[in-house]
N, C-alpha and C positions, 0 to 999 in steps of 0.2 A: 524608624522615625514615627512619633506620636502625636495625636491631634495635642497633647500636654505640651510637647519638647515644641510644634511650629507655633503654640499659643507664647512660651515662654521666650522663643527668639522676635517674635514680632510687636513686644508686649503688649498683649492684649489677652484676655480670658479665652476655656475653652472653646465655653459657647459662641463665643465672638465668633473664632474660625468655625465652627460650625456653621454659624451662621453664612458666613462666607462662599464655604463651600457650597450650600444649597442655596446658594443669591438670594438673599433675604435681602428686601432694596430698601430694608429701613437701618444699611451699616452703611455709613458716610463713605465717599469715594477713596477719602485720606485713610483711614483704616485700610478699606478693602483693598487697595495699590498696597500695603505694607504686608498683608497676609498671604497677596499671590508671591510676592515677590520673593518671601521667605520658605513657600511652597515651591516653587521653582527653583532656588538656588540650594533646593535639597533633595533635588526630584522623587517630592512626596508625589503620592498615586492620591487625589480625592477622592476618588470615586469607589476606591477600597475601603477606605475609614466611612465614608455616607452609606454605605452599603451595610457594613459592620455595626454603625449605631442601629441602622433599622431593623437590623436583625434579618435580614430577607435573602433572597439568590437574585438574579440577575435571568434566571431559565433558560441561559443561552451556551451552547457546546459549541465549544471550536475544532473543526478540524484541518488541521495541519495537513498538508502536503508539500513537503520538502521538493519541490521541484518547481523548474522556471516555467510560466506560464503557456506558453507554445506547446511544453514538452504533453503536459495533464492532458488541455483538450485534441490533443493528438494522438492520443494512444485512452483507447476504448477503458480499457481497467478503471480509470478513476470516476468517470460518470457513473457506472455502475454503482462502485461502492459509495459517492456519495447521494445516490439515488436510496440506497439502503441505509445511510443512514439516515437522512433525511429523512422517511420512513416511519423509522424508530423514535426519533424527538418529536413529530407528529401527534404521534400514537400517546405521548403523553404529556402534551404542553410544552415541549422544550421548543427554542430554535437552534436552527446552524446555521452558524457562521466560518465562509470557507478561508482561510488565510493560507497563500501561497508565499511560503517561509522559504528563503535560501538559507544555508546554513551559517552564510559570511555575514547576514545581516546582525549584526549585532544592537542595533536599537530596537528590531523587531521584535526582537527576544527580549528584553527586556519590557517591552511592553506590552507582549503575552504574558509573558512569569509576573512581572510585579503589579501592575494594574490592574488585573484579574475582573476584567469586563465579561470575563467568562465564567462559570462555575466549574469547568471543566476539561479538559482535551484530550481529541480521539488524534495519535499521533500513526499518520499512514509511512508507509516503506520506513524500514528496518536498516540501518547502518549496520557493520560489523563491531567499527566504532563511532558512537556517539557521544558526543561531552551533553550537547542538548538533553538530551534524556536524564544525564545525569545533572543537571541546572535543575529539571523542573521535580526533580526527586528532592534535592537539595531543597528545594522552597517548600516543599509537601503540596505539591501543586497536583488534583487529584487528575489522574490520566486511564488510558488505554491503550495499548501499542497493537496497529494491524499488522502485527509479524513476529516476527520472533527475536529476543535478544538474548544470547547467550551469555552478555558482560549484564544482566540484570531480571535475577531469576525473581528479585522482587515488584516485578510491573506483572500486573495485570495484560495479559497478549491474546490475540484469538489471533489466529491461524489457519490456513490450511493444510494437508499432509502433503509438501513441495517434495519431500524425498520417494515416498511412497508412491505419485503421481507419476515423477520422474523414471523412479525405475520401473513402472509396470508398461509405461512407453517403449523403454527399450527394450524388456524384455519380448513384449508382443512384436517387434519389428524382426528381433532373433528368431523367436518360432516362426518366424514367416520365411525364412533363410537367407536375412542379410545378416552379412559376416562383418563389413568393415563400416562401422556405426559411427558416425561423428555427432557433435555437439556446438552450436551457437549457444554459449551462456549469457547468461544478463550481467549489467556491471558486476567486477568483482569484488567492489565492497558494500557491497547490499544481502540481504542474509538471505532473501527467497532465491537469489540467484546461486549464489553459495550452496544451500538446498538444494537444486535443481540438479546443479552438477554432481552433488554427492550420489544423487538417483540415478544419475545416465550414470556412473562408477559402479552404484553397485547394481544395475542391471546388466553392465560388461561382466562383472564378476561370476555373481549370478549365471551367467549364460557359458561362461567358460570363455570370454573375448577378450581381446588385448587389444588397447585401439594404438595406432604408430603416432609417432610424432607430428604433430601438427592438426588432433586431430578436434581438439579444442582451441576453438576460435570465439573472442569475448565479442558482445555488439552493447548495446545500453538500451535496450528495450524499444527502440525506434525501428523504425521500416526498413530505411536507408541503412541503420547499422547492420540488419540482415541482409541484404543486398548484398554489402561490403564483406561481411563476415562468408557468404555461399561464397563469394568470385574466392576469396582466398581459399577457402577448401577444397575446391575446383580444381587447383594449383597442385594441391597436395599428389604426392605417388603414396602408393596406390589410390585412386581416387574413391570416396566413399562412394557410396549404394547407399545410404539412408543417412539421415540428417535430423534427429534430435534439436528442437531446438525452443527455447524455455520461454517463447512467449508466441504468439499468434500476429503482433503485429510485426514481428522481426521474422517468422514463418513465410508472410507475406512476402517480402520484401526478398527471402528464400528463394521463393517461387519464380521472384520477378529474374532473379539470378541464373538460375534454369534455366530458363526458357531464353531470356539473350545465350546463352551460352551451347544454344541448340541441342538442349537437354531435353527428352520427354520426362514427367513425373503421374504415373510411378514407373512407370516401363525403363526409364534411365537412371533416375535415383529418388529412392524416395522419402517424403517428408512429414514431419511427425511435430506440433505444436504444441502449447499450454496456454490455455486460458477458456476457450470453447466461449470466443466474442464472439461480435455478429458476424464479421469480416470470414471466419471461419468456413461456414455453414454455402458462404456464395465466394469465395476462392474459386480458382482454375487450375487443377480440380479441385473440390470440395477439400478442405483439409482434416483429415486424423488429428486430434489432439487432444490432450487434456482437460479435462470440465472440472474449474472448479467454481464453488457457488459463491462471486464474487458481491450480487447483493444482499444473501443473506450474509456474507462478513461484514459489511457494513452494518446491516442492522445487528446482527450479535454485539458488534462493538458499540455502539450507542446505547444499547439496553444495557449490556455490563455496566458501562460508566453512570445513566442513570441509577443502576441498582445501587452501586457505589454510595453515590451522591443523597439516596431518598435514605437510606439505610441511618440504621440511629447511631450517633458520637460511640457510644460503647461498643458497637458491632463494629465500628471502623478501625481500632485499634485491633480487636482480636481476629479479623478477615486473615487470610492468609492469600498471597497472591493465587489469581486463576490462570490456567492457561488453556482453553479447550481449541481443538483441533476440528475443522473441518475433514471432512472425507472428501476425494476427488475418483473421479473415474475417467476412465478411458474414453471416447466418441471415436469410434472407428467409419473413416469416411473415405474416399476412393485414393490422395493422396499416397496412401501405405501399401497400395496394389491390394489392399483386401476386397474391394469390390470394385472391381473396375467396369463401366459402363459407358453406354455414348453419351454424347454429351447430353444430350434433349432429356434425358431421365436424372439429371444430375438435379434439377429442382424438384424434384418428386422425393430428393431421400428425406426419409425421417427420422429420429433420434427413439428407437426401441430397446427400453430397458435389459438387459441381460445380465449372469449371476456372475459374480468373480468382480465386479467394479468396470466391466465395461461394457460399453453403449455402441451397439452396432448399426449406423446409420444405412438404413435399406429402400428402396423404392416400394 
């Protein structure tokens, strides 16, 4: 629909509707009731075509986070990265705007895609399958994805290495000499949990380990679903000795599991996380987990999408999608039995660099 095609159903001139749009209060009320209402019964976007005559951006990025609002400010990962990217549109006149998108919502989505109040979207967690993704590709709606898609190698994605992360987890748990290694994975139709698991696989591999049945248990990145996910591992014969598990706030909730279950950790079984939050660092005990640099992915995704966006109409065509990967490392903390101390020295450790990718937290 064209500012031409709502001038012609309404009769009245382009300019007229222009006029309209931008309330110019010198267009009589009888007009201007005949232009909304032909604007409405065709749910034209104004504010796209006002946008378009002036030639100009809007300087504002949106970032998406596909989840219910409880879930984000409950789990440490999303402050972060929209702390980073917040950051980044900072640093060069942009703002952000956070839109917490369900997937069911379908006027939401339509009024992110075609209204385009945005210049932009930085779109956080990664489906296995997404139609969204493929809506806002369909419109040429310019994006970034925090993760990874493998049904759309032509998005633009910044990432961390979830698999590489994953298995250098398990494998440092193997050199330590546990044998029967489980895994709390994150939902299973989201791709970094996907990821995760492939790492705890192939550092079983890697190691020469077979894990028994039952020894992958799913949670959806919550606390409580770790809690839930340990009681049932618990259950399992042979019972594990270590516990892999893909996020730090469901780790937690691991621990909490434990410990009802009159478990010591590490001396009784021990536990290995992903994310290296803050919760990590002051756990009971400190927890082992994975570090990845979650405000720098935020800022890498906002500056991508800018570069995107300032970049010239010719260079936009010939771009070829980017996908750069973060590096993650290890933080080795008393959880794994690798450094076990009394308690009272447990706030003394600190985060000291070491070669191979991982960080040996020492007093």
């Amino acid at each position: 629909m064209t500012l031409e095609e709502i001038a012609r159903l309404a009769g009245v001139s382009r300019s007229t509707v222009s006029r309209v749009i931008n309330d110019d209060p010198n267009v009589n009320d009888t007009t201007r009731e005949r232009v909304w209402q032909v604007v409405k019964a065709n749910d034209f976007h104004p504010n796209t075509a006002a946008r378009a005559l002036a030639g100009r951006r809007s300087r504002v990025i949106g970032l998406v986070i596909p989840q219910a609002l409880n879930a984000i400010f409950a789990d440490p990962y999303f402050p972060l990265l929209i702390q980073g990217s917040a950051a980044a549109c900072d640093e060069r006149g942009y703002y952000l705007m956070l839109s917490l998108v369900l997937r069911q919502a379908d006027d939401t989505f339509r009024w992110l895609i075609r209204a385009r109040h945005m210049d932009g979207l930085l779109v956080a967690s990664a489906l296995a399958e997404d139609t969204f993704l493929t809506r806002l590709l369909d419109e040429h709606f310019p994006l970034v994805l925090v993760g990874r898609s493998p049904a759309h190698a032509d998005i633009t994605t910044v990432d961390v290495d979830n698999v590489h992360g994953a298995s250098m987890a398990v494998r440092h748990l193997a050199q330590m000499g546990y044998a029967r290694i489980a895994t709390i994975t994150g939902p299973t139709n989201m791709v970094a949990a996907l990821d995760r698991r492939e790492g705890y696989l192939c550092g079983l591999r890697a190691m020469g380990i077979e894990a028994p049945a039952g020894y992958v248990q799913a949670g959806d990145w919550s606390e409580g679903s770790g809690t839930q996910a340990m009681e049932r591992l618990l259950r399992v014969t042979p019972r594990p000795d270590a516990v892999f598990v893909a996020s730090d706030n469901m780790a937690v909730g691991a621990l909490k599991a434990a410990r009802a279950a009159g478990l010591r950790v590490p001396e009784d079984i021990a536990v290995v996380g992903f994310d290296d939050i803050g919760p990590a660092a002051t756990a009971e005990p400190p927890l082992t987990t994975v570090h990845q640099p979650i405000d720098q992915l935020g800022y890498l995704a906002a500056s991508t999408l800018i570069e995107q966006l300032e970049s010239a109409p010719a260079a936009e065509t010939d771009r070829a999608a980017q996908h750069p990967v973060l590096p993650t490392e290890l933080v080795v903390r008393a959880s794994c039995g690798q450094a076990l101390r009394p308690a009272a020295n447990y706030a003394a450790m600190q985060r000291v660099p070491s070669e191979g990718g991982v960080t040996y937290s020492q007093a």
